[in-house]
N, C-alpha and C positions, 0 to 999 in steps of 0.2 A: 504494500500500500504506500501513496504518495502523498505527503501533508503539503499542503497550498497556505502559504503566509495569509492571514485572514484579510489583511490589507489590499490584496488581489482579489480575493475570490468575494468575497461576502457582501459587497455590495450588490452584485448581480441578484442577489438573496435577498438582503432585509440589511439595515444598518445595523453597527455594531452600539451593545446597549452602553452606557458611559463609563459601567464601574463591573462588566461582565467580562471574563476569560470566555473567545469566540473560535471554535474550530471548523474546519472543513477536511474531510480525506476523500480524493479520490480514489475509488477501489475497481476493482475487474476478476474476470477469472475469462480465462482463450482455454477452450477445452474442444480439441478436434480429434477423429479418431477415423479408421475402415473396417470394414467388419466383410466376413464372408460367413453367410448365412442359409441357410435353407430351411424354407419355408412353408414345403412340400412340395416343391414343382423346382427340384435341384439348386444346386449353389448358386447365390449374388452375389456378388462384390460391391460396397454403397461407402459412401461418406458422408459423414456426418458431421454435426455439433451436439454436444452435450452429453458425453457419454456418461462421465464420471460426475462432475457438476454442472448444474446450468450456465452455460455463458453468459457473460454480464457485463454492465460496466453501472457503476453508481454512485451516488453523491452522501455522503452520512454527514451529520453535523452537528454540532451541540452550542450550546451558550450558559455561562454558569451565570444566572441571577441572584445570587449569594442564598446563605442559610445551607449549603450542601444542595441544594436544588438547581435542575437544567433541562432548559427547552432543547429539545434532539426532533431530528428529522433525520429520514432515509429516502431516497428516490432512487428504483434503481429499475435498468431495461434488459430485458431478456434479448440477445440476438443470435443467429447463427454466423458462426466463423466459419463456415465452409462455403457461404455465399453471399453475406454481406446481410441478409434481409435480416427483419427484426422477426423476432420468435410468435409475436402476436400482431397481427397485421393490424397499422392503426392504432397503436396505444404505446405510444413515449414509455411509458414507466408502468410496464404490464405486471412487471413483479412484484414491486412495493413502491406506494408510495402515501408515507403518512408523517405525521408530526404528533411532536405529544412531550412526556416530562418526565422527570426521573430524579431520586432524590433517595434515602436510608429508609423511605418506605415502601418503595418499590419502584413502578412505572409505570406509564399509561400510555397510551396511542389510539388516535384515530385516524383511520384511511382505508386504501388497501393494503393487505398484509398478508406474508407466510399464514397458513393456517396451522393449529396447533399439532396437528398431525404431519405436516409437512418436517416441524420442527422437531419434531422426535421421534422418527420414523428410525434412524440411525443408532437409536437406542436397542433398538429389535435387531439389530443387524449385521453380520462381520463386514459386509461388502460396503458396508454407510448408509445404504439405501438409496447407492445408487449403482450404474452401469447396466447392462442388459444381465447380469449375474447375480443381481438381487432378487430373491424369489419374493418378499414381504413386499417388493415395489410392485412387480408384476404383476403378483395373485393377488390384489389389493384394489378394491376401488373407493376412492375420497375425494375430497375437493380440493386442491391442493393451496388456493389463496381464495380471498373474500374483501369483495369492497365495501365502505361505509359501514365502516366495521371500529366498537369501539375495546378497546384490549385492558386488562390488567394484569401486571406480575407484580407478586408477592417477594419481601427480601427474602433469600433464603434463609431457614430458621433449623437447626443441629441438622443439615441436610437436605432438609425439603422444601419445595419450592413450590406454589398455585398459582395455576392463570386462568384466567375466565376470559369468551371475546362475548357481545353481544353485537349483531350485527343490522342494521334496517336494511329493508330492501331494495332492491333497482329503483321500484317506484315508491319508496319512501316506505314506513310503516313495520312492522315486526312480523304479520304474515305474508308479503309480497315475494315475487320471486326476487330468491339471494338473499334473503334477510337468514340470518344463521343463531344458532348459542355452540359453543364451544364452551370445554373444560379438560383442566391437566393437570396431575398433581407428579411431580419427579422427585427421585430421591439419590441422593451422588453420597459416595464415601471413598475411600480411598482403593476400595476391592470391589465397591456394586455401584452400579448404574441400575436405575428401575422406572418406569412411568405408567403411567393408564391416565389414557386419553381417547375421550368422542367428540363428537360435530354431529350436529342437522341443520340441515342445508335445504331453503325450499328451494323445490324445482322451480326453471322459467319462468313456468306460466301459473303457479302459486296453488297446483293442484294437491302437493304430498310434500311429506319431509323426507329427506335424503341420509338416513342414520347410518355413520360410522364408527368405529374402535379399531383404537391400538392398544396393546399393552402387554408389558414383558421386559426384559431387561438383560443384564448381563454382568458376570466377574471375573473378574482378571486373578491371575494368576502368577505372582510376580512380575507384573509387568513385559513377561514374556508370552503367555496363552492368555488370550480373554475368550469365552463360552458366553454364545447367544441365544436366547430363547423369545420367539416372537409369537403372537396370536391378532389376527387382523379379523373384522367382523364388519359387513354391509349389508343392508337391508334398503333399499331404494325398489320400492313399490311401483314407480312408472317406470324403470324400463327393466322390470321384474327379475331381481334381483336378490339373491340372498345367499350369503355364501360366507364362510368363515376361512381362515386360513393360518396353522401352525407350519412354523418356521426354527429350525435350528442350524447353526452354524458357529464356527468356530474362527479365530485369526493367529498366526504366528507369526510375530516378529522376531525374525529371523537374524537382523542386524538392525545396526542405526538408521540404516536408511530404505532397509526392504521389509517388507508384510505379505505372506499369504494368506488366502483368505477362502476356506472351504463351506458349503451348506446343501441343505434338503429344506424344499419346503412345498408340502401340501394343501391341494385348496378341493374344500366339499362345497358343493354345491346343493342345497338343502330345498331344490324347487325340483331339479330336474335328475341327472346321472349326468352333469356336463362338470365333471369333475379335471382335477389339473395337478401335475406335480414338476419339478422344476428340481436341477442335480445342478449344481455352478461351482465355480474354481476361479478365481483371482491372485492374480500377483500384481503386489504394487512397488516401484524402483520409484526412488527419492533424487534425483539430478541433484537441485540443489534446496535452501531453504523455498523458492519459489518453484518450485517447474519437478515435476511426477510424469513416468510411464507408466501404463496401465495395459494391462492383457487379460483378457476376462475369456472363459469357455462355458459353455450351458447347454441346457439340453430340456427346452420344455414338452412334454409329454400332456397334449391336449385331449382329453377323452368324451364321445358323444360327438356336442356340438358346440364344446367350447372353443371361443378363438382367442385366447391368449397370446401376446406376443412378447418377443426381446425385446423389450426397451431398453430406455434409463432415464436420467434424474428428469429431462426436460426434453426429451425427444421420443417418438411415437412407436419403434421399430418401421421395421419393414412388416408389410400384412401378408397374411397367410393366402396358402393359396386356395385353399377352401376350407370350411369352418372343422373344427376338429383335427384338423394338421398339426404332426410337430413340430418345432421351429427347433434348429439349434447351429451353432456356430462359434464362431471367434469375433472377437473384439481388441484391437488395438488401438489405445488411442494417450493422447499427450496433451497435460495441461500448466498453461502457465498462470501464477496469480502476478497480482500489479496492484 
């Protein structure tokens, strides 16, 4: 990350206040990669963006108004580095963009925002929950951000930590479509990681709610093996859906600067037999403080008429070549942060 003298940068913002400490970072993440795939109808070769983390570039910033208290804002845009366009056609700051405050009692925001699931999704996971080798990514459906959405975090307290969002909707209101409630409660120590986290989310057109969960966690083991244990749960009534999904996986760091990273993870399907399981493998290489290689292998096994695909953090996969197909392949790919 790049720090901007506030002198340059922060006018284009808002003036600085007379007796306030004013920051600005610019931050990013270039994350490109090629994968060879099949998808039922033989191997592809594709390029992409986002394999490992979503591509980004963004603006973060704070202002301290005395008493330990500060006004913070994030704007940040999702793009593709394999062709220039943005990730969400039409929207500047499709990822986040909100303002809000922060101070020894927590902190608050309103805008759009990571959903809570989004945010600790990586807690479930050896892979982070991301690349097309995350089974708890794949076998998983949520909403991944929310606008006009108001947040709280809790200071952490021997460990644990609560957030709540409360969201209004597209067209204003608490049952319109996009209006949401979120909740999360995480627990960190120096050997466990743990969370449970849901969202409801109305549909579009404000006919149903859209219920999801996470929850599950993970321990290290001197700092050399950490053990994952994930459980993801959907129920979204308009495009009839319901399905649960346990995940385990494992990571070994191997050296300072490499990790591997193995998992299983199955998904039931509690409407139909369009059931799903997912075998994945990860190596990650450390270049330097900023810049990572990645090589991911998987192997999703679609049963019935499920069409699950390879993804990752912010990209779609390639689609199947008819519903119920395996997908499986290699992933290579290289990201820088800034």
């Amino acid at each position: 990350m790049k720090r901007y003298s506030p002198l340059l940068v922060l006018p284009l913002f808002a003036a600085s206040h007379a007796y306030g400490q004013s920051s600005l970072t610019m931050y990013g993440i270039v994350d490109t990669f090629v994968q060879y795939v099949n998808t039922g109808n033989g191997y592809t070769a594709a390029m992409n963006s986002s394999g490992q983390y979503g591509t980004r570039i963004g603006f973060r910033g704070s202002e301290d108004i005395g008493g330990g208290n500060k006004i913070d804002f994030d704007l940040e845009n999702g793009f593709n580095s394999n062709d220039g366009t943005f990730s969400t056609a039409g929207s500047l700051f499709n990822r986040q963009a909100w303002v809000g405050a922060s101070g020894n009692w927590g902190s608050t925001r309103v805008g759009r925002q990571n959903s809570l699931l989004f945010l600790n999704e990586g807690r479930l996971d050896a892979f982070g929950g991301a690349t097309q080798a995350s089974g708890i990514d794949n076998l998983s459906v949520y909403t991944y951000r929310t606008s006009n959405t108001f947040a709280y975090f809790s200071p952490k307290m021997a460990g644990f930590q609560a957030a709540g969002y409360i969201g209004l909707g597209n067209a204003g209101g608490f049952r319109s479509g996009g209006s949401n409630y979120q909740f999360a409660v995480t627990y960190d120590n120096q050997a466990i990681s743990a969370v449970y986290t849901m969202q409801g989310v109305r549909n579009a057109d404000a006919t149903s709610t859209e219920r999801s969960t996470f929850a599950g966690g993970s321990y290290d083991f001197g700092g050399v093996f950490r053990l994952y244990a994930g459980y993801a749960a959907a129920s979204w009534d308009d495009m009839n859906i319901d399905i649960r999904s346990f995940e385990f996986s494992g990571r070994w760091t191997f050296s300072p600067f490499a990790w591997v990273a193995l998992g299983y993870t199955f998904l039931q399907d509690r409407i139909g037999s369009n059931d799903a399981a997912q075998y994945s493998a990860l190596v990650n290489y450390n270049l330097s403080k900023r810049t990572n290689v990645y090589a991911a292998l998987s192997w999703l096994d679609n049963r019935g008429e499920a069409s699950y695909r390879l993804a990752g953090a912010a990209n779609a996969g390639l689609p199947l070549a008819y519903a119920g197909a395996p997908a499986r392949g290699i992933q290579l790919g290289i990201v820088q942060a800034f």
